[in-house]
Backbone as CSV, one residue per row, in Angstrom:
resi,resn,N_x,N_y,N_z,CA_x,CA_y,CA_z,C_x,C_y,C_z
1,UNK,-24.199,-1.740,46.858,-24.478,-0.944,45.654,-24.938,0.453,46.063
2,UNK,-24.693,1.529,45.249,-24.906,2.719,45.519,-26.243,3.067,44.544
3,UNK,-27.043,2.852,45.315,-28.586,2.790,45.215,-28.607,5.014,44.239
4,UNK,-27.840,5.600,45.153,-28.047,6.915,44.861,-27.840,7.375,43.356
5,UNK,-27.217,6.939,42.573,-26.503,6.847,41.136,-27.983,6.463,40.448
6,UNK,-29.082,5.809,40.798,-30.137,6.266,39.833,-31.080,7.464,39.601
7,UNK,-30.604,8.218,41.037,-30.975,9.745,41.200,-30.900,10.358,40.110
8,UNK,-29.318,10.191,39.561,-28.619,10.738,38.564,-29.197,10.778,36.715
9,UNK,-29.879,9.542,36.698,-30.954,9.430,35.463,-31.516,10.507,34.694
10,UNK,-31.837,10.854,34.064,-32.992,11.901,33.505,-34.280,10.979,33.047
11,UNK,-35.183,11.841,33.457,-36.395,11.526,33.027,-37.211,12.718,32.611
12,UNK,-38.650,12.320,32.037,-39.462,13.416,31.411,-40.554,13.592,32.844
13,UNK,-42.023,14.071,32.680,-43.093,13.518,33.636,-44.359,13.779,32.391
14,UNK,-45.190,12.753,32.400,-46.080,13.285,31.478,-47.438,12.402,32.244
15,UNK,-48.120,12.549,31.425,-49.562,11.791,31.823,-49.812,10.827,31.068
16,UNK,-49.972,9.765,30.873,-50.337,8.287,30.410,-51.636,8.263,30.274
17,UNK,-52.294,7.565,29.618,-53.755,7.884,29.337,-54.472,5.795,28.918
18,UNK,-55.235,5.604,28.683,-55.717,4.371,28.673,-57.340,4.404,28.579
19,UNK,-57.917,3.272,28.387,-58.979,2.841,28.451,-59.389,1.530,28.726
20,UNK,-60.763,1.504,28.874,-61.318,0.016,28.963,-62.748,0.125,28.505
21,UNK,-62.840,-0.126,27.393,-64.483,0.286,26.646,-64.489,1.313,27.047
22,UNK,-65.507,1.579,27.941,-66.028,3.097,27.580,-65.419,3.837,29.204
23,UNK,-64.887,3.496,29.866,-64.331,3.680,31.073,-62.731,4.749,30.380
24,UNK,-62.130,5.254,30.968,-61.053,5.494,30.507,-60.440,5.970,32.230
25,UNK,-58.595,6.297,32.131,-58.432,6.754,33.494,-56.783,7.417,33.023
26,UNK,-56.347,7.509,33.571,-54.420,8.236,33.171,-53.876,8.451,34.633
27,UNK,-52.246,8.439,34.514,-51.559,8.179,35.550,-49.837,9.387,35.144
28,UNK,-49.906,9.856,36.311,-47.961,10.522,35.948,-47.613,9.321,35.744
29,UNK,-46.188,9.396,34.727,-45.250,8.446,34.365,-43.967,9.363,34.430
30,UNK,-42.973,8.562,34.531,-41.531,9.394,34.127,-40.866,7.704,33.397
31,UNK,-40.995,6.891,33.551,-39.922,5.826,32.837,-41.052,5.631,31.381
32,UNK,-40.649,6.431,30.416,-41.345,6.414,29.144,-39.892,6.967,28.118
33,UNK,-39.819,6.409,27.212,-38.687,6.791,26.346,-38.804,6.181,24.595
34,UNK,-38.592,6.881,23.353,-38.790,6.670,22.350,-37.375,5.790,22.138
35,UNK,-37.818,4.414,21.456,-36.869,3.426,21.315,-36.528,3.546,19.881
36,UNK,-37.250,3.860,18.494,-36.942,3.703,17.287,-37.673,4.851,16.759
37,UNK,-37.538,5.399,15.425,-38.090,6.563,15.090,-38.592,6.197,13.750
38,UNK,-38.218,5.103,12.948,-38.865,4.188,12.114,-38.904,2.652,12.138
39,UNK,-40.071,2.259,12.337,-41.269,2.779,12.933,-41.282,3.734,14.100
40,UNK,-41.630,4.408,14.400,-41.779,5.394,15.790,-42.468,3.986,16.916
41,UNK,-41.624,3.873,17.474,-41.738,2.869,18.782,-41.344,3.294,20.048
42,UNK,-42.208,3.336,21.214,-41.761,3.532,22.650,-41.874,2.535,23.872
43,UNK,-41.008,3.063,24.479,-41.257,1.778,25.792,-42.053,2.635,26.597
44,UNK,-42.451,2.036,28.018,-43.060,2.366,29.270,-43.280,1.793,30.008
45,UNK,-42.563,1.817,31.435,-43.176,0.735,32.467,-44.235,1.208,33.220
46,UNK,-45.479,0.435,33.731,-46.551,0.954,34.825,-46.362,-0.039,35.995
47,UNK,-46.543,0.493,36.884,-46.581,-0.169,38.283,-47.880,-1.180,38.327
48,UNK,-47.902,-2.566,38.827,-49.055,-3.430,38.360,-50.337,-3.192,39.122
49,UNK,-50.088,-2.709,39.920,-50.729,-1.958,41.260,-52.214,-1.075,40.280
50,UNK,-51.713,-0.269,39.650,-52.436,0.965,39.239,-53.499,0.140,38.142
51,UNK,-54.174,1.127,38.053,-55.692,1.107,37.303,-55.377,1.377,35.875
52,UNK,-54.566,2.303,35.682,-54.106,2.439,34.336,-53.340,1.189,33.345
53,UNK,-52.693,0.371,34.122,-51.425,-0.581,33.712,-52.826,-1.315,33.465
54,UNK,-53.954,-1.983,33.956,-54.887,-2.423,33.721,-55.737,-2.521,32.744
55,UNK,-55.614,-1.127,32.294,-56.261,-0.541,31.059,-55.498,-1.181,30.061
56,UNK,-54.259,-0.452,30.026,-53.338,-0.930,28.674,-52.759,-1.972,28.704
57,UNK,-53.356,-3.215,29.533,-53.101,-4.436,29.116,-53.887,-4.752,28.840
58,UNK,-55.370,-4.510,29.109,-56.317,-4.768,28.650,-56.856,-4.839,27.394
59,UNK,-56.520,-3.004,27.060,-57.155,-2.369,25.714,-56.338,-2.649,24.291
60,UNK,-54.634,-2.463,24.761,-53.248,-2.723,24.150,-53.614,-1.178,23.533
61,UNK,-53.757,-0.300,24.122,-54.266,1.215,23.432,-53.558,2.131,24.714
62,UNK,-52.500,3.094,24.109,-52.383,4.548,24.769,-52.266,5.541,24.534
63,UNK,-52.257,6.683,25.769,-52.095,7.826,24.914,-50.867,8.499,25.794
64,UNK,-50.273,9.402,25.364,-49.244,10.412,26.501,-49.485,12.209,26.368
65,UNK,-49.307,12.569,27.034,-49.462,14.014,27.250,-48.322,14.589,27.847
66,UNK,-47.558,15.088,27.071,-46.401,15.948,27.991,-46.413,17.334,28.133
67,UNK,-46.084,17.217,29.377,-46.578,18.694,30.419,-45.524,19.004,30.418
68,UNK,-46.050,20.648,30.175,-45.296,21.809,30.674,-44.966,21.909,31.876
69,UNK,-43.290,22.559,32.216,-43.282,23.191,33.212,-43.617,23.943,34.044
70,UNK,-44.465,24.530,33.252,-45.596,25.494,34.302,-46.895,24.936,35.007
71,UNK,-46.806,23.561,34.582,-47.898,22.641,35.765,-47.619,22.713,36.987
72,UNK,-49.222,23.329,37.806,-48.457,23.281,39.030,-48.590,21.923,39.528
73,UNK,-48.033,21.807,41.025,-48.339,20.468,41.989,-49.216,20.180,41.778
74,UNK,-50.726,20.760,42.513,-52.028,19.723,42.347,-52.434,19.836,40.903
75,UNK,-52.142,19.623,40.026,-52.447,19.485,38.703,-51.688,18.158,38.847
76,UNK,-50.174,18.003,39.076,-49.870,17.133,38.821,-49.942,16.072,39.781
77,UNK,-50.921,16.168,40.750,-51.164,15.359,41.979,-52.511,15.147,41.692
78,UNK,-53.033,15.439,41.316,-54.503,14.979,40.752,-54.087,13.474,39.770
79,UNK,-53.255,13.861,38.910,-52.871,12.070,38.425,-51.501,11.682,39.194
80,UNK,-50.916,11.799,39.707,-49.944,11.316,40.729,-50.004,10.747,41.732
81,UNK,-51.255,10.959,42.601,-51.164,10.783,44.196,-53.236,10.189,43.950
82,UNK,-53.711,10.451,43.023,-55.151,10.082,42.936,-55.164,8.957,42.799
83,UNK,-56.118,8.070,43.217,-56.346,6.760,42.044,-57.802,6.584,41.510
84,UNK,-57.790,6.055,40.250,-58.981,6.359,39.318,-59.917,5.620,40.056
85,UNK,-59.614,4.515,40.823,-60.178,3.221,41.407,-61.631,4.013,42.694
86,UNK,-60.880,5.289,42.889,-61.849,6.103,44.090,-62.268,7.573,43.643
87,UNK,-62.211,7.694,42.209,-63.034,8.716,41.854,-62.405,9.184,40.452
88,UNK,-62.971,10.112,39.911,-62.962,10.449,38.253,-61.788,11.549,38.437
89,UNK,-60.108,11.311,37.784,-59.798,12.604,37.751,-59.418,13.515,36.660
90,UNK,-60.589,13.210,36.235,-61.003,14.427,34.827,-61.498,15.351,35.226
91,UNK,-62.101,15.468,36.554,-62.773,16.699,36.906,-62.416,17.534,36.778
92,UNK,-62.784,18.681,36.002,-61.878,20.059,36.453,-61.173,20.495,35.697
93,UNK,-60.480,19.210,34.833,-59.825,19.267,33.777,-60.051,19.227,32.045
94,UNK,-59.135,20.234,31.298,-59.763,20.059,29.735,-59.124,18.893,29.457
95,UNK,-59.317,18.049,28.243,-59.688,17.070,27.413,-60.022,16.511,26.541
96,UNK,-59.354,15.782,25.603,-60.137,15.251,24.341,-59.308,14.031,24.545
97,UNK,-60.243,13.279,23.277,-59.772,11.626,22.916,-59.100,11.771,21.839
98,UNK,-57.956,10.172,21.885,-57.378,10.121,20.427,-57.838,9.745,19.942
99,UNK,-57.824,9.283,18.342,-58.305,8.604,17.519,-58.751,6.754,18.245
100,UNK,-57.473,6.744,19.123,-57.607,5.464,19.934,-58.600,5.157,20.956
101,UNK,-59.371,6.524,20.924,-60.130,6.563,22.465,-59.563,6.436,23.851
102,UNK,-58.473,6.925,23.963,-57.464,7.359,24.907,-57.606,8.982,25.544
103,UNK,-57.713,8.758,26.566,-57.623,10.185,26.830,-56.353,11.566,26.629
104,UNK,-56.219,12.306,26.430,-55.575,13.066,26.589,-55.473,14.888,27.434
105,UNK,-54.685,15.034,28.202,-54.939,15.937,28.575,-54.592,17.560,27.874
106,UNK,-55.532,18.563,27.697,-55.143,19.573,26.904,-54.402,20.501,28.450
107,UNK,-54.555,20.663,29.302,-54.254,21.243,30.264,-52.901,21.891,30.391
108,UNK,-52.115,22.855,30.087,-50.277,22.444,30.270,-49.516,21.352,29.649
109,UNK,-50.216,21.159,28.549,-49.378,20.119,27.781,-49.265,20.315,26.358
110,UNK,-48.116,20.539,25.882,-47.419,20.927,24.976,-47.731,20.050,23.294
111,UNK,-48.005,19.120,24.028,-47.766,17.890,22.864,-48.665,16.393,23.374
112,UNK,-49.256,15.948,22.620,-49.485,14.431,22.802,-49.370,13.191,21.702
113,UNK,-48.668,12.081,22.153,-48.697,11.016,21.356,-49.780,9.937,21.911
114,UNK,-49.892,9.014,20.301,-51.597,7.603,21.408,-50.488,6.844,20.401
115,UNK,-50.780,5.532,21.060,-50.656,4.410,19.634,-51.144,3.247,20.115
116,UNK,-50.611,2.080,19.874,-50.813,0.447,20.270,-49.447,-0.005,20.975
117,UNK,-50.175,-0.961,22.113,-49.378,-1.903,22.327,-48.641,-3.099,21.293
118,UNK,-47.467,-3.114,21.112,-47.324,-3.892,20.276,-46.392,-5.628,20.830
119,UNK,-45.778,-5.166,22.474,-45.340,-6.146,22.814,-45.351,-6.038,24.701
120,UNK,-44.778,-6.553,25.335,-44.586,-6.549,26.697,-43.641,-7.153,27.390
121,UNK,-43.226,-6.555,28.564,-42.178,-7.700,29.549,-42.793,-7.997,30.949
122,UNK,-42.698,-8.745,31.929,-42.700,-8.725,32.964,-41.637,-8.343,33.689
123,UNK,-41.600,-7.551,34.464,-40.042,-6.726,35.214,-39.608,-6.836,36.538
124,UNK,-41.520,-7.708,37.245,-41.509,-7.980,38.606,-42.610,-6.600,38.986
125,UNK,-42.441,-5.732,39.879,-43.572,-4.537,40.205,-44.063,-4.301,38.886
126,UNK,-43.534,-3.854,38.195,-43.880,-3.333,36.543,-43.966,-4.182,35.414
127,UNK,-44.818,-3.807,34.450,-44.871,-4.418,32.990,-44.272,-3.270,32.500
128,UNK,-43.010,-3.421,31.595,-42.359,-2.506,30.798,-43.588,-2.768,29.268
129,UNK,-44.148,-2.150,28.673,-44.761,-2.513,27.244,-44.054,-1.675,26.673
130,UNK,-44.371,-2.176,24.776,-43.850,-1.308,23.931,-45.064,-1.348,23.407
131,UNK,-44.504,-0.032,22.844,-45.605,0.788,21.941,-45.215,1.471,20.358
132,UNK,-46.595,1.337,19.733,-45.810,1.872,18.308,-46.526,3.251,17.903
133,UNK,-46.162,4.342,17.963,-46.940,5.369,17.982,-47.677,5.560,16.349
134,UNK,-49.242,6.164,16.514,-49.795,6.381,15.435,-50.830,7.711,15.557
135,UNK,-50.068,8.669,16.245,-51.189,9.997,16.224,-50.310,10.528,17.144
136,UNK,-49.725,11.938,16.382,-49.235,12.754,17.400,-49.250,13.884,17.153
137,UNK,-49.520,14.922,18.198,-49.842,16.630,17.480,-49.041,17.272,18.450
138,UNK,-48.520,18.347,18.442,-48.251,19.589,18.717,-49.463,20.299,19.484
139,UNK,-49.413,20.542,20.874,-50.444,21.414,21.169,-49.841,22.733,21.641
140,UNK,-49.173,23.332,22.252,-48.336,24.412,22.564,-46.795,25.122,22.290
141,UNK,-46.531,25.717,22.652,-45.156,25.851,23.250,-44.895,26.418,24.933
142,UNK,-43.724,25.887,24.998,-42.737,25.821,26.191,-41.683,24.645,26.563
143,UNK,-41.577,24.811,27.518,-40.298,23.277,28.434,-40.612,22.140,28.835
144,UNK,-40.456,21.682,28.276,-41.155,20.179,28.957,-41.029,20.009,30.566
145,UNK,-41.697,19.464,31.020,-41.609,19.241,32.419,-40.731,18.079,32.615
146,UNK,-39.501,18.168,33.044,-38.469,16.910,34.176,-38.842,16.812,35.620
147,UNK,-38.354,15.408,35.715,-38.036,14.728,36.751,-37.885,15.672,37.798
148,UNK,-36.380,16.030,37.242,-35.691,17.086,37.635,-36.066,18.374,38.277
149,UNK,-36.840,18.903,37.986,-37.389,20.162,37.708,-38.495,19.615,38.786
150,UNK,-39.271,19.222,38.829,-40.150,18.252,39.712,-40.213,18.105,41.139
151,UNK,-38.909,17.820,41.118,-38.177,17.506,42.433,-37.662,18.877,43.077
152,UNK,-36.691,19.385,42.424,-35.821,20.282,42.951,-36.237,21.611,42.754
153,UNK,-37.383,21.820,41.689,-37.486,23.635,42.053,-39.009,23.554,42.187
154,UNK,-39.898,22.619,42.024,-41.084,22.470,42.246,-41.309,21.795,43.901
155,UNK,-40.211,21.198,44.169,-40.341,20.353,45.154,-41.306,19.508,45.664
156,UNK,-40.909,18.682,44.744,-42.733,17.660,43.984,-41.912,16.417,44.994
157,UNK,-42.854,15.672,45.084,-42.112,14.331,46.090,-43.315,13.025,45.850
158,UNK,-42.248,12.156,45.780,-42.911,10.448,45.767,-42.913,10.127,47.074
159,UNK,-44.166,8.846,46.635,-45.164,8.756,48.462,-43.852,8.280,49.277
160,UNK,-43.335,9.085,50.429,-42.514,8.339,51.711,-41.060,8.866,51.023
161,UNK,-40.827,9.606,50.192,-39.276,9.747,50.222,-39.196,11.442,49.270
162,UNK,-39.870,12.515,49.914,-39.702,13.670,49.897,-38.108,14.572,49.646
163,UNK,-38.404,15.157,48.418,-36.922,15.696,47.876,-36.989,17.035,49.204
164,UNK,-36.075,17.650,49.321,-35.464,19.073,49.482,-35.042,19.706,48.860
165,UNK,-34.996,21.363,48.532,-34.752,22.298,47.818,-34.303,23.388,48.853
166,UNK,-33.622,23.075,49.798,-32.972,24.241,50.533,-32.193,24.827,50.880
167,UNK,-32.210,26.213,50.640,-31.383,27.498,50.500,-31.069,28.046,52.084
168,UNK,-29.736,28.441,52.342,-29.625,29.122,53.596,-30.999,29.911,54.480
169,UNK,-31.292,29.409,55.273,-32.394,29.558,56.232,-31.756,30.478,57.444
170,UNK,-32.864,31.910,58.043,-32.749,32.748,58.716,-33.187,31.999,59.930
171,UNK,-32.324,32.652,61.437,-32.357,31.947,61.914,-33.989,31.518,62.784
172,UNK,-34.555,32.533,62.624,-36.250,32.579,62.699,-37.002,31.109,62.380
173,UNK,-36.657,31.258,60.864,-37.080,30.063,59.654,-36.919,28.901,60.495
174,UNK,-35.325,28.773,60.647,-34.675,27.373,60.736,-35.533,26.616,62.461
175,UNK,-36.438,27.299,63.085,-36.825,27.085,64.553,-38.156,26.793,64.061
176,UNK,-38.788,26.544,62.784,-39.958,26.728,62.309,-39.374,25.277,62.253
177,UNK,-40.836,24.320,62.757,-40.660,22.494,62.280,-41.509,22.860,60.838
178,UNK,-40.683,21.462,60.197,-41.174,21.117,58.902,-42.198,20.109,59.059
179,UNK,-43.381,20.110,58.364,-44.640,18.914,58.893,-44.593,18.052,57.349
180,UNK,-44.584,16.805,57.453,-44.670,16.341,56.065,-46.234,15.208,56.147
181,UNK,-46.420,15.258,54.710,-47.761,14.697,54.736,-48.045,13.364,54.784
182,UNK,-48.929,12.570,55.456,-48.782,11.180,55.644,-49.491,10.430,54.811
183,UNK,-49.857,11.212,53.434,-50.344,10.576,52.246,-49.730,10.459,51.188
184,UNK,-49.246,11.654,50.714,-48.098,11.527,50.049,-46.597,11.913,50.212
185,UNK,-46.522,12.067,50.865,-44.903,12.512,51.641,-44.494,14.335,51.132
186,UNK,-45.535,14.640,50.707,-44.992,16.399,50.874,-44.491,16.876,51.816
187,UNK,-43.041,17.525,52.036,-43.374,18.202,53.036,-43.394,19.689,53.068
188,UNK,-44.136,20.305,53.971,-44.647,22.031,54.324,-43.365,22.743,54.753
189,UNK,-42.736,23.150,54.138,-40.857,24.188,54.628,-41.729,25.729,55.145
190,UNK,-41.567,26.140,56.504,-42.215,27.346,56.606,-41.506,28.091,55.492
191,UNK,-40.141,27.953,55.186,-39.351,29.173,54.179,-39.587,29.164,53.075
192,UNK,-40.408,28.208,52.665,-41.278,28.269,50.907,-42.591,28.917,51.414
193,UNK,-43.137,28.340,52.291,-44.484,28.643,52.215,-45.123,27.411,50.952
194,UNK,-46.515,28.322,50.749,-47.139,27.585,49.420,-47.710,28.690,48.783
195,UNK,-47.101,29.570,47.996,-47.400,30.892,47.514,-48.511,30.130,46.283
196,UNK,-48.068,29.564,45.572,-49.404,28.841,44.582,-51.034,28.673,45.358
197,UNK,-51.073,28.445,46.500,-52.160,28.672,46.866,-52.577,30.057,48.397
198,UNK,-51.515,30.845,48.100,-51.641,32.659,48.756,-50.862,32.044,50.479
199,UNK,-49.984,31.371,50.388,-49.204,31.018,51.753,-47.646,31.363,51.315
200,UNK,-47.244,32.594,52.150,-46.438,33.326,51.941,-44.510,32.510,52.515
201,UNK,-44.053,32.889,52.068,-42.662,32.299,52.939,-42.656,32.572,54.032
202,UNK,-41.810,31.808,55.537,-42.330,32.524,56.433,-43.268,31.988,57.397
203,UNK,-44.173,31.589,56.626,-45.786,30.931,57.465,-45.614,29.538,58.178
204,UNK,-45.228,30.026,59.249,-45.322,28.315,59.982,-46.203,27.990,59.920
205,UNK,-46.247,26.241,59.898,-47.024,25.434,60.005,-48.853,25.596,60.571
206,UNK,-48.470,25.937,61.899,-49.025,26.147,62.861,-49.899,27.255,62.121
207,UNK,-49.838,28.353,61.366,-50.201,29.371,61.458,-51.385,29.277,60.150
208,UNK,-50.907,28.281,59.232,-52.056,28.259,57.868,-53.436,27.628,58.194
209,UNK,-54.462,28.842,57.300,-55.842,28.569,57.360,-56.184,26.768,57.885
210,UNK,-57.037,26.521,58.529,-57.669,25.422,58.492,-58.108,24.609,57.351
211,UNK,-58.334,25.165,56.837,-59.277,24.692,55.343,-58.111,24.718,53.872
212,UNK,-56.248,25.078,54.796,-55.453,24.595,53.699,-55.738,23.172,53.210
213,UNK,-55.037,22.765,52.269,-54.656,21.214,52.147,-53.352,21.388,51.601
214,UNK,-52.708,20.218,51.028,-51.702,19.710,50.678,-52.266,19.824,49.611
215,UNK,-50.824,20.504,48.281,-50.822,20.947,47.595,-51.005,19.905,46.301
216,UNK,-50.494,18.895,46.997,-50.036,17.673,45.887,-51.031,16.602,45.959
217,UNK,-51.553,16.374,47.614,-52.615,15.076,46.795,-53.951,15.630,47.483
218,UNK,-54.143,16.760,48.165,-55.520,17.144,48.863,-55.695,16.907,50.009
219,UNK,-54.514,16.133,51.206,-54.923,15.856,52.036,-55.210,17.246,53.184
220,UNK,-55.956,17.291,53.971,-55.677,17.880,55.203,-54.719,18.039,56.077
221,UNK,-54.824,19.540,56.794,-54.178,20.089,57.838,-53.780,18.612,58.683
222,UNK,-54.906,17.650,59.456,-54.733,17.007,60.025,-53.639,15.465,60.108
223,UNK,-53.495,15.601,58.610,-53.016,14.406,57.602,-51.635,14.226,57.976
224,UNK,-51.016,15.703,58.404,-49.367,15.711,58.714,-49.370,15.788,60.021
225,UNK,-47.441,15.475,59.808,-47.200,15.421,61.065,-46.167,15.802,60.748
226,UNK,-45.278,16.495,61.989,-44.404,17.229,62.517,-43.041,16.381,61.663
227,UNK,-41.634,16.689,60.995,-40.705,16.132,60.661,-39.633,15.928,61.823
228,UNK,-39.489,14.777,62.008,-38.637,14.349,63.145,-37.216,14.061,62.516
């Protein structure tokens, strides 16, 4: 089977939101999709792994937040690559609750829906649930943030299987090693640089401040290693 043909998919990326009494936590999602529009019903699978999928089996309560394209990486690596299980990642960030007591993020996000669980599957890694939405507002304008977009001009990457976005390389560049991160699989292209945090194109590896990190989940200089 040609595993590559689900590349091809579209997806959204938003933030998932949950609770457990008075605890609450949220997670990136991209497999979220509106199934009926009367009633307004959605699906969503969570990985069983996570703290969030926990919540909303727990609570049968969510919320979603869809982000703008202008989110950068560690915005979206703060719920991507974090887990709620080893620290709060509201820090830092704006916020309010739904009516559900769900979190939501105001941060780069355009729009949010909350509602109830109303059913579930087992899928094996994932619980696909459905949901019936009952609170949704308008918070901005702009583009929604894709998959797509994620990957290829943000050059956002899932843990151990790092996209590429690369353009003809000088021959300077191309002698520059690429270091990728051994937490979440970012990897450092000297020919991007990381201009979002003042690292210019250009900047080998070798050459950025000590006290950089990785853009996407915080790790340290020390964290990578060289791309073989």
């Amino acid at each position: 089977m040609e595993v590559r043909v689900f590349h091809l998919l579209g997806y959204g990326l938003y933030v998932l939101g949950s609770k457990d009494g008075e605890k609450y936590n949220a997670q990136i999602v991209n497999a979220f999709i509106q199934v009926t529009s009367k009633p307004p019903r959605v699906a969503f699978a969570l990985n069983k792994s996570n703290l969030t999928h926990d919540f909303v089996k727990e609570s049968r309560v969510f919320s979603l937040s869809i982000l703008s394209e202008e989110a950068p990486l560690d915005f979206i690596g703060k719920f991507g690559f974090r887990s709620g299980k080893e620290g709060d990642k509201f820090l830092g960030v704006n916020y309010k609750f739904a009516k559900n007591g769900c979190p939501v993020v105001l941060d780069y996000t355009l729009g949010y829906l909350a509602g109830k669980v109303i059913g579930e599957l087992d899928v094996g890694t994932h619980t696909l649930f459905v949901g019936e939405v009952e609170e949704a507002e308008i918070l901005g304008e702009g583009i929604p943030l894709t998959y797509s977009n994620y990957q290829k001009i943000k050059k956002g990457v899932t843990p151990k299987r790092a996209p590429n976005y690369i353009e003809t390389k000088s021959e300077e560049v191309k002698r520059m090693k690429r270091y990728v991160c051994s937490v979440c699989g970012y990897v450092y292209d000297p020919e991007e640089g990381d201009p979002e945090h003042g690292i210019a194109p250009g900047t080998a590896f070798e050459e950025l401040p000590e006290d950089w990190v990785c853009p996407v989940c915080g790790a340290s200089k020390d964290q990578f290693e060289a791309e073989t």
